[in-house]
Backbone bond lengths (Angstrom), bond angles and torsions (degrees), N, CA, C in turn:
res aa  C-N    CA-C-N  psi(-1)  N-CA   C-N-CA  omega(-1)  CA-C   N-CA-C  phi
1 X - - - 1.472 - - 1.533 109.23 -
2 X 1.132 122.12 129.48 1.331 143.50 166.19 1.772 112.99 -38.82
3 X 1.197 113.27 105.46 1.753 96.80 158.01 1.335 111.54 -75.15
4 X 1.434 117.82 148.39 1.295 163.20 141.51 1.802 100.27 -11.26
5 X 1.179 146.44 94.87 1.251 142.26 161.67 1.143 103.46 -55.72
6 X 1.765 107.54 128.74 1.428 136.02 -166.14 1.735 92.31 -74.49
7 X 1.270 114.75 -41.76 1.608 108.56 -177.01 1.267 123.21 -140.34
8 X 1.046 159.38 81.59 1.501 152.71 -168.24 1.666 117.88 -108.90
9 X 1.724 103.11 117.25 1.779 100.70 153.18 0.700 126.61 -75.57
10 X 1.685 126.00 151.02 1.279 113.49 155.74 1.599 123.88 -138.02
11 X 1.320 95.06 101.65 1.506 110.68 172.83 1.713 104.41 54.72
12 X 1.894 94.19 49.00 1.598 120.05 161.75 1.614 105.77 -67.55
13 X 1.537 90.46 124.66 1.781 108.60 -176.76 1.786 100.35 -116.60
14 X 1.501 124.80 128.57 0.878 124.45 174.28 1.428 127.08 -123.16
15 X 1.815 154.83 130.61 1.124 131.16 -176.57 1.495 118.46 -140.17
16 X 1.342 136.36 130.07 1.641 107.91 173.83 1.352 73.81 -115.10
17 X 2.126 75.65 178.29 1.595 102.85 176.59 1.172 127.03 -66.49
18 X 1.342 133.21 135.73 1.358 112.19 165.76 1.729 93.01 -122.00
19 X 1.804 117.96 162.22 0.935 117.72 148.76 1.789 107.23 50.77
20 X 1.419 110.35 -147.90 1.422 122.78 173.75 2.012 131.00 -75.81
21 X 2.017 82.21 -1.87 1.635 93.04 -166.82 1.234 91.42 -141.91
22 X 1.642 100.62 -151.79 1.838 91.92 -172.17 1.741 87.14 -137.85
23 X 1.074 118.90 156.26 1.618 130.28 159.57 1.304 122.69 -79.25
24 X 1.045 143.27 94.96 1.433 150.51 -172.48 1.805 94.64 -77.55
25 X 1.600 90.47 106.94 1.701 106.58 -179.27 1.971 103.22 -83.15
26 X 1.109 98.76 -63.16 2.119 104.56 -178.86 1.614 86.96 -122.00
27 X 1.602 88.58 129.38 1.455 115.17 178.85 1.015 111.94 -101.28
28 X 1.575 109.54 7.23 2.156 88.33 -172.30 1.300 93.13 142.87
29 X 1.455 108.86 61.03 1.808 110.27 -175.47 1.487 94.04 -104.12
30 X 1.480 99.02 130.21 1.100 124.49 160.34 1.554 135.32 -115.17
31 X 1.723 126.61 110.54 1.360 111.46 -142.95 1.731 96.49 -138.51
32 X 1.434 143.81 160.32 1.300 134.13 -177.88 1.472 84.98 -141.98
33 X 1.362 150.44 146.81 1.386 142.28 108.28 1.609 112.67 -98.90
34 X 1.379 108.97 153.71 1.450 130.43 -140.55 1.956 71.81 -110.15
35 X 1.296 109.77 167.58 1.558 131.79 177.45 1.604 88.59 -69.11
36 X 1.689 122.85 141.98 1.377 117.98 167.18 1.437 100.84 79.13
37 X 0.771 132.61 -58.42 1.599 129.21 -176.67 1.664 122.17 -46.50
38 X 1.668 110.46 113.92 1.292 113.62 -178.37 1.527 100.70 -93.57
39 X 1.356 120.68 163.51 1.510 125.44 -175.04 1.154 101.79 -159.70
40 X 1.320 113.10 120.34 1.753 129.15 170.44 1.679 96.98 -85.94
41 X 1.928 92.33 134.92 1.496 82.89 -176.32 1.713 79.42 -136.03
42 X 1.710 102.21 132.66 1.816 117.51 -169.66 1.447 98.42 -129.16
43 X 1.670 94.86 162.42 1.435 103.63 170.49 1.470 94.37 157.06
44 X 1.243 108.28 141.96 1.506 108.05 158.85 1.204 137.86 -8.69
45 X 1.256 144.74 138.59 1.724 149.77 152.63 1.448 97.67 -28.74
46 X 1.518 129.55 110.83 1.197 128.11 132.48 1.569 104.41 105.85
47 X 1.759 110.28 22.37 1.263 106.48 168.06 1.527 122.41 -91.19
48 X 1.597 117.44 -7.11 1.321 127.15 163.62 1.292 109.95 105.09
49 X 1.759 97.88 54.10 1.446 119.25 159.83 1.246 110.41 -121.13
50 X 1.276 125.23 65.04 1.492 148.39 169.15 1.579 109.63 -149.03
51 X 1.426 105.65 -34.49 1.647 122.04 178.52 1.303 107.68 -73.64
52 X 1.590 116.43 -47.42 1.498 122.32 167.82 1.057 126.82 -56.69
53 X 1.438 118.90 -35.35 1.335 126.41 -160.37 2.049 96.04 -85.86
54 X 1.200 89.04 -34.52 2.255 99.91 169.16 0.950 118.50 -34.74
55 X 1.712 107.06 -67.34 1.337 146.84 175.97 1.710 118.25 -24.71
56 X 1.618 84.73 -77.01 1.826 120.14 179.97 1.763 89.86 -56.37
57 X 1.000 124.58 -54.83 1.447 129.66 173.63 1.593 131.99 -47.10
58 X 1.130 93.53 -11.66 1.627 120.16 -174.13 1.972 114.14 52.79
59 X 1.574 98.01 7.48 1.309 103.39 171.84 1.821 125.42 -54.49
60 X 1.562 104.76 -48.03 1.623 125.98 162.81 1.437 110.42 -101.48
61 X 1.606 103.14 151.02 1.593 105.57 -177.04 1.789 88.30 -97.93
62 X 1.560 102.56 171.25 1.487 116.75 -172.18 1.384 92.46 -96.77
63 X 1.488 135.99 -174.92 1.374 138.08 -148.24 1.957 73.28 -114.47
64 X 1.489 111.28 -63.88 1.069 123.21 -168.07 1.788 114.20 -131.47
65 X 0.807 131.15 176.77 1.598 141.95 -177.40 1.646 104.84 69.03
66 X 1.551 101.98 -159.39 1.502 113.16 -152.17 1.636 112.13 -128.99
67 X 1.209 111.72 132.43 1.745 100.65 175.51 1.351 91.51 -131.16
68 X 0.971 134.27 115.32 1.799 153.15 155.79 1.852 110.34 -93.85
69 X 1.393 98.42 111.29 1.333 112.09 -172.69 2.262 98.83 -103.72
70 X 1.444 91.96 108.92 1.267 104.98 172.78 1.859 108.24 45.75
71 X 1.730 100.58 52.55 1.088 108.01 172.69 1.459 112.97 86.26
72 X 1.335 110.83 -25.90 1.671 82.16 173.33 1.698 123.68 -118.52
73 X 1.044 104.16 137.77 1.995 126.52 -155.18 2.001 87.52 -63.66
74 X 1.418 84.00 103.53 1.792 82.81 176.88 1.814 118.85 -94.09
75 X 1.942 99.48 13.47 1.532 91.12 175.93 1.296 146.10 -32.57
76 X 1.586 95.25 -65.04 1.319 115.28 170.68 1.450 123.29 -129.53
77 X 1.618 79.88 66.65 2.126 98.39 164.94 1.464 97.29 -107.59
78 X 1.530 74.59 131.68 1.821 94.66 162.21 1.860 128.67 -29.20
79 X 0.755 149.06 147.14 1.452 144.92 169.36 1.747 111.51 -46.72
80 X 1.342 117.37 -45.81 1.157 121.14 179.12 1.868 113.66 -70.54
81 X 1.487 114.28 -33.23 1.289 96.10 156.37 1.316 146.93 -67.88
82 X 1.497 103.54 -37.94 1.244 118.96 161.43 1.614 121.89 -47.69
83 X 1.460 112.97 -21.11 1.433 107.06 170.98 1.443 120.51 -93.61
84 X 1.323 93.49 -8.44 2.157 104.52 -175.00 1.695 84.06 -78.59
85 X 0.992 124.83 -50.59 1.479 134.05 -140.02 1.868 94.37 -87.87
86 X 1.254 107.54 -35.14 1.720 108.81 -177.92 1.899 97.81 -69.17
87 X 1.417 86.51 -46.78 1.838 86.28 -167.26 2.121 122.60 -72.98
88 X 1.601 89.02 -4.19 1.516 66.49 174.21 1.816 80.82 -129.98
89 X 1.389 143.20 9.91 1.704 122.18 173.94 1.532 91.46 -113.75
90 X 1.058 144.36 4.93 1.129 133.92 178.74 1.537 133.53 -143.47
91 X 1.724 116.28 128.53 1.543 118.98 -178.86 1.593 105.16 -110.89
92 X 1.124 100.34 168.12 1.648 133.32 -164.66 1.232 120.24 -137.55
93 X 1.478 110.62 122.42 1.405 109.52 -176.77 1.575 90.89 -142.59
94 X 1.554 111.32 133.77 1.296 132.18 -177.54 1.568 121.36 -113.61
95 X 1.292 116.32 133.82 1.708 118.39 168.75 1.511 95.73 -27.47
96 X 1.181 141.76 -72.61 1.317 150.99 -148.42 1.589 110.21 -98.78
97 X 1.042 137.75 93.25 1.551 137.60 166.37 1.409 122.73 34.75
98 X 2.199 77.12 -79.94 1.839 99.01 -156.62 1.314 124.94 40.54
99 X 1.410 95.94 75.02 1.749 102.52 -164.29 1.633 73.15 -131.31
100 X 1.403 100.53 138.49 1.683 127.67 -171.00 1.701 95.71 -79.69
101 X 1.708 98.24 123.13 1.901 84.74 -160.19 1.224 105.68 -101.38
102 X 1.622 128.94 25.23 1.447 146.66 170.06 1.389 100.55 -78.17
103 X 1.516 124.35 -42.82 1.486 123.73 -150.59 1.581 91.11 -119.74
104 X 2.012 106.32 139.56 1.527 119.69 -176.82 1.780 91.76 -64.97
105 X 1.247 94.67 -178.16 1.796 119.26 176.90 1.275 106.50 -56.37
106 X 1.119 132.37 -41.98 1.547 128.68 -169.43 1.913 101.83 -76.83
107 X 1.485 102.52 -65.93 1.558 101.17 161.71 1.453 100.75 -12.90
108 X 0.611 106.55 -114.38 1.575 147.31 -169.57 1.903 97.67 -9.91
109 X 1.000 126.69 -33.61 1.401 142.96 177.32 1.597 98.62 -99.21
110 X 1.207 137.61 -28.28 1.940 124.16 -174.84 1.500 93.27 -87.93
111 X 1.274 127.35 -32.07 1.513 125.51 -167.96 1.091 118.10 -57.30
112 X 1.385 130.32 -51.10 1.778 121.09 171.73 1.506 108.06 -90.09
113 X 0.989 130.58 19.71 1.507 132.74 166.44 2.035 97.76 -90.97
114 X 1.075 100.91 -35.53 1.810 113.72 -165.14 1.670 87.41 -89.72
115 X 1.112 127.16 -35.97 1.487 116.55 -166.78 1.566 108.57 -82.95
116 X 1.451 113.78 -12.25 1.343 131.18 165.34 1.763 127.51 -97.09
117 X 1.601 94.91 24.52 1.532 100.59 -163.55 1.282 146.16 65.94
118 X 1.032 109.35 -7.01 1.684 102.48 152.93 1.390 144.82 -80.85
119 X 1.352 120.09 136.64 1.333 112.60 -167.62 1.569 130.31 -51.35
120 X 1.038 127.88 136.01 1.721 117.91 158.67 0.870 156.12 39.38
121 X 1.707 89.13 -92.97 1.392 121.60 -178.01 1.307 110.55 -78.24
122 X 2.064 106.58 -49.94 1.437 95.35 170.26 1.497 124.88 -69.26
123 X 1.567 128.32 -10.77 1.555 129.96 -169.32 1.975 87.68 -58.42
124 X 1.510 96.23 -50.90 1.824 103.28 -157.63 1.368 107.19 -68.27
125 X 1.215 141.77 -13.47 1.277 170.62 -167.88 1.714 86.37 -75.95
126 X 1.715 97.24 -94.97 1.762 102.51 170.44 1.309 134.79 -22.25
127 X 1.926 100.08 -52.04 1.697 115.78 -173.56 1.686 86.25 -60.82
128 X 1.010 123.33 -71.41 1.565 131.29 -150.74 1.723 98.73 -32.59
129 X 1.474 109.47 -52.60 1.333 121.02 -152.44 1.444 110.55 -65.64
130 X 2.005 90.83 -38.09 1.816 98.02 177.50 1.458 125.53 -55.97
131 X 1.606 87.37 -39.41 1.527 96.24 -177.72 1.113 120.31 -76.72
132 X 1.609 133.88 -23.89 1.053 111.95 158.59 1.388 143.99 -105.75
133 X 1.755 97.72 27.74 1.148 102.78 143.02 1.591 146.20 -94.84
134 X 1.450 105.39 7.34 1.336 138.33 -178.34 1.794 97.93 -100.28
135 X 1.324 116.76 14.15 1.933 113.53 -155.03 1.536 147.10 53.97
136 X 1.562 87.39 -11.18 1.640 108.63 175.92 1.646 125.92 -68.56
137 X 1.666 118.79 19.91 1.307 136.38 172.82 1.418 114.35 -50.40
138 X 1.156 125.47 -35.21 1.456 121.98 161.59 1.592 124.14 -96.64
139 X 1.151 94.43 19.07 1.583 80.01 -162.92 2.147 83.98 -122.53
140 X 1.296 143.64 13.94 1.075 120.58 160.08 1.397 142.63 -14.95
141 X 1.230 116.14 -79.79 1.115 137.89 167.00 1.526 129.01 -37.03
142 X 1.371 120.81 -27.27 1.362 140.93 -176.30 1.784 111.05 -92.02
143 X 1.813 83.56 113.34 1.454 88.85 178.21 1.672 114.06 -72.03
144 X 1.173 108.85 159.46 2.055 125.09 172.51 1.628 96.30 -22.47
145 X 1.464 116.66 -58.52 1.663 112.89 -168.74 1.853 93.35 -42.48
146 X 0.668 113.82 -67.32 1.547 144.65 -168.81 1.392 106.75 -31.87
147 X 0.973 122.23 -33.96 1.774 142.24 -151.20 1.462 104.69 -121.63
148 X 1.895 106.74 155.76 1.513 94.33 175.47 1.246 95.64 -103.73
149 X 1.481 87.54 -161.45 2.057 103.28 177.13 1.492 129.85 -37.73
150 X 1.433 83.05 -45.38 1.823 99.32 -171.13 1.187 98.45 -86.64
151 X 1.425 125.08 -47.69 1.611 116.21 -176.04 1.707 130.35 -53.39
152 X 1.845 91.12 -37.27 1.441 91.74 156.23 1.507 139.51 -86.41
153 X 1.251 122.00 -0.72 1.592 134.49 138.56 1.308 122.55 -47.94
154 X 1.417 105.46 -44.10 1.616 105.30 177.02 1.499 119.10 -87.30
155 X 1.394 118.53 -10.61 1.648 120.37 157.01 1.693 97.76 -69.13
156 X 1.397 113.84 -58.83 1.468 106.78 -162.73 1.773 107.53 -47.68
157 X 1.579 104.31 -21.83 1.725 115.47 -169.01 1.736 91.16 -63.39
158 X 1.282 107.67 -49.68 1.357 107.96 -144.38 1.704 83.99 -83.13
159 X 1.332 149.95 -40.09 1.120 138.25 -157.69 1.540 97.21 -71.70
160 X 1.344 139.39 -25.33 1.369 140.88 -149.69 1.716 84.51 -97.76
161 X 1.038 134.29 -41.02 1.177 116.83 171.05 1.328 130.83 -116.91
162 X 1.787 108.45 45.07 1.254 109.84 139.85 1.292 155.95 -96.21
163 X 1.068 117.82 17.35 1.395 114.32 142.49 2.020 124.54 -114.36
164 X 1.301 101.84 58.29 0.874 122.98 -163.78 1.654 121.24 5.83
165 X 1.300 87.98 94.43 1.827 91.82 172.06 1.240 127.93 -93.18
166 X 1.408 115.56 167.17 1.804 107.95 -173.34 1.391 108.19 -100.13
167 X 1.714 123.53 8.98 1.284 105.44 -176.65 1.867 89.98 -141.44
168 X 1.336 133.37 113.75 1.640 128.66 148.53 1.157 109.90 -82.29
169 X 1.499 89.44 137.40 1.571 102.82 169.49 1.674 104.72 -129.60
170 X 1.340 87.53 156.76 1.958 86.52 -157.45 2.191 93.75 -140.68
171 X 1.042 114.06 128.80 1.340 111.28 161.85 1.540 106.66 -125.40
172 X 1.375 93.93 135.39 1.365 102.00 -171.77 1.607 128.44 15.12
173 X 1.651 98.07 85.38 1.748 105.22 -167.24 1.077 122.43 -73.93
174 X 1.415 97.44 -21.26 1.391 129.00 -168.33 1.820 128.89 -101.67
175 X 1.422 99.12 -5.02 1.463 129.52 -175.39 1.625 113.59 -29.86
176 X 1.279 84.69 -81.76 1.250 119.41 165.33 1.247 145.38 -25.22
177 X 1.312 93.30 -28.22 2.318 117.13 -160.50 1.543 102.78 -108.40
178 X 1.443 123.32 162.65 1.077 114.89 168.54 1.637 119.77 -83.46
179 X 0.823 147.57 -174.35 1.527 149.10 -149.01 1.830 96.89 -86.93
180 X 1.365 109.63 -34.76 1.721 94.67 -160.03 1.896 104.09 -88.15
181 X 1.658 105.70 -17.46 1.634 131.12 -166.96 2.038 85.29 -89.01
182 X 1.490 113.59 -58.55 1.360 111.53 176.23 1.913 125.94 -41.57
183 X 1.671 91.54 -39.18 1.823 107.24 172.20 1.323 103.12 -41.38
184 X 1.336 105.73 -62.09 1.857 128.41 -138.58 1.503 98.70 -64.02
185 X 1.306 94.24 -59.63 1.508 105.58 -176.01 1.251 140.46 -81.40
186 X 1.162 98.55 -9.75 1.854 111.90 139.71 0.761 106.35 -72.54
187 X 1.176 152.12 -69.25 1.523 154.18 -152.03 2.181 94.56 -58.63
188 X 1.211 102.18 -47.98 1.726 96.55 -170.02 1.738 93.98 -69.79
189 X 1.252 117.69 -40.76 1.268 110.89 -152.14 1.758 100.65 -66.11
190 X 1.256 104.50 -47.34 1.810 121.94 -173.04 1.267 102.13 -55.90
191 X 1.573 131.71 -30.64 1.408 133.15 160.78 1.162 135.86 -76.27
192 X 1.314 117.11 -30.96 1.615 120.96 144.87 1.236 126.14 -38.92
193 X 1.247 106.58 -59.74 1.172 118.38 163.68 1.234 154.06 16.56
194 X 1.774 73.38 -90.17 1.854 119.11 -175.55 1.678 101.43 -77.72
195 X 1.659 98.73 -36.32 1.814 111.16 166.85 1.552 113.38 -47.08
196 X 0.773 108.48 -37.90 1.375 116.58 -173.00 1.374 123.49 -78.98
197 X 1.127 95.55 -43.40 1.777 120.64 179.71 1.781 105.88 74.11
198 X 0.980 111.22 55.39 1.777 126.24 -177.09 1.576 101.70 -111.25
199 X 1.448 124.17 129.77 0.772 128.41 178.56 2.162 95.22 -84.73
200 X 1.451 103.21 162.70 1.722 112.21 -153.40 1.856 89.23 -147.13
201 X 1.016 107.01 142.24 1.287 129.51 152.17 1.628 127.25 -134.44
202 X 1.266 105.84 93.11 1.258 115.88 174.81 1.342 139.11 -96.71
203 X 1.701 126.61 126.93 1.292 131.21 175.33 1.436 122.48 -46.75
204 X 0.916 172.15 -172.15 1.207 156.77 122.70 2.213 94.48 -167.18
205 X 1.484 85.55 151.57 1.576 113.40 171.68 1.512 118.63 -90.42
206 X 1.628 93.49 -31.63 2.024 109.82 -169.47 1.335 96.91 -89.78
207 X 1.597 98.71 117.26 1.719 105.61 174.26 1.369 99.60 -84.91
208 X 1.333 147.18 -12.06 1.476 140.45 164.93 1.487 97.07 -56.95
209 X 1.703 119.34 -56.36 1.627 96.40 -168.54 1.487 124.53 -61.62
210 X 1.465 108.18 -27.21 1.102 125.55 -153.45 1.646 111.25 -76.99
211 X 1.561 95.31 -34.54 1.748 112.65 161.16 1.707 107.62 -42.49
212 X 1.263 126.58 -49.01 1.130 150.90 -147.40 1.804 102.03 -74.30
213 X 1.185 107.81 -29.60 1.507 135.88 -167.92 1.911 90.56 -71.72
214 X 1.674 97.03 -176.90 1.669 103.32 -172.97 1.605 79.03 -109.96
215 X 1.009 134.39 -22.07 1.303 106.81 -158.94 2.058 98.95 -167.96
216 X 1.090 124.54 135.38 1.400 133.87 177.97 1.536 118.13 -131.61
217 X 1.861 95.58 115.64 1.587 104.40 174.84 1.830 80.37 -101.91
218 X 1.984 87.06 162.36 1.756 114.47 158.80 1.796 98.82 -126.37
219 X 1.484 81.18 138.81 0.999 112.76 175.62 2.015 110.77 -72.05
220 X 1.282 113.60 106.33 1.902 110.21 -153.99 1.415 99.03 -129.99
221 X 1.464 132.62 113.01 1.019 124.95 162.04 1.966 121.15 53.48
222 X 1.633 90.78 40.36 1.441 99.68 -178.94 1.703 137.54 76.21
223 X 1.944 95.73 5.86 1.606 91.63 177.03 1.737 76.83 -147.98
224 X 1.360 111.96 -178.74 1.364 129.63 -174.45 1.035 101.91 -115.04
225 X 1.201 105.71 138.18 1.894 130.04 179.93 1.467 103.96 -124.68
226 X 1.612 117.50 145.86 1.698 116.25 177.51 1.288 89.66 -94.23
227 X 1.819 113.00 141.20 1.456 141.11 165.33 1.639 103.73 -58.51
């Protein structure tokens, strides 16, 4: 029997306005990841792998086509489903943190576990576990001020998969860091990961990390091609 694809496009069409016409960003992306399956997704600055990654996110709607997240056809769901359905099948990982700089590292990981109904005790239970599987076991308590670059990437790692979703999505996680802090934390994040067994689609610029991946589409003239 077939598993259930954790994420699938289908023949997602996207356009804004420009000027007197419109720019057609994804012409007709068509994309499957399998359960477990990580995917480096490359291409140039500004070919509309930030728009895709929205999309797949259920954050932006597509102009036209289909994104079904672990089987279910999220065309035409209401706004309010689309947020039940983002908040417990789907994580996020950003160039930039956005880690709430009121609340320590653990905070910061129980909060959308609690905003999704679970209790407390078990959210801190989870946070604890993320974090120290990301290495951040001593460092709970310490808010973002507190933390460096990489350390707060790897809270943002661990908040994106706490409430365990079946699909990460990551744009440039690594943006941000310098090259030897960028290694590390790919390297922790891609192992979390695999801990998890969440299939991932990640942005990335570094074709070394991206080697590292199971599998790499580019983003080409508005549809995706495998490397």
């Amino acid at each position: 029997m077939n598993k259930v694809a954790s994420l699938q496009l289908n023949d997602v069409k996207r356009s804004f306005p420009q000027g007197s016409g419109s720019l057609e960003v994804l012409r007709g992306v068509s994309l499957t990841l399998s359960p477990g399956e990580i995917t480096a997704l490359v291409g140039p600055s500004g070919t509309g792998k930030s728009t895709l990654l929205h999309i797949a996110g259920l954050l932006e709607r597509p102009d036209s086509g289909q994104v079904i997240v672990e089987g279910a056809d999220c065309t035409d769901m209401e706004d309010n489903e689309r947020t039940i359905l983002r908040q417990s099948s789907l994580g996020f990982v950003y160039q930039f943190h956005h880690l709430l700089p009121e609340f320590s590292a653990e905070e910061n990981v129980v909060l959308p576990q609690m905003i999704s109904g679970k209790k407390k005790t078990d959210a801190e239970i989870r946070a604890g576990e993320l974090l120290g599987e990301v290495g951040l076991s001593d460092r709970l308590s310490h808010r973002p001020s507190e933390l460096s670059g990489g350390e707060q990437q790897r809270v943002a790692i661990a908040r994106a998969l706490a409430n365990r979703p079946s699909v990460l999505l990551a744009d440039e996680p690594t943006g941000n860091l310098d090259e030897g802090t960028a290694s590390t934390i790919f390297e922790v994040m891609l192992n979390v990961v695999r801990l998890s067994n969440v299939s991932a689609l990640i942005a990335t610029h570094n074709s070394e990390l991206a080697k590292s991946m199971d599998r790499i589409v580019m983003m080409r003239d508005g549809v995706l091609v495998d490397v």
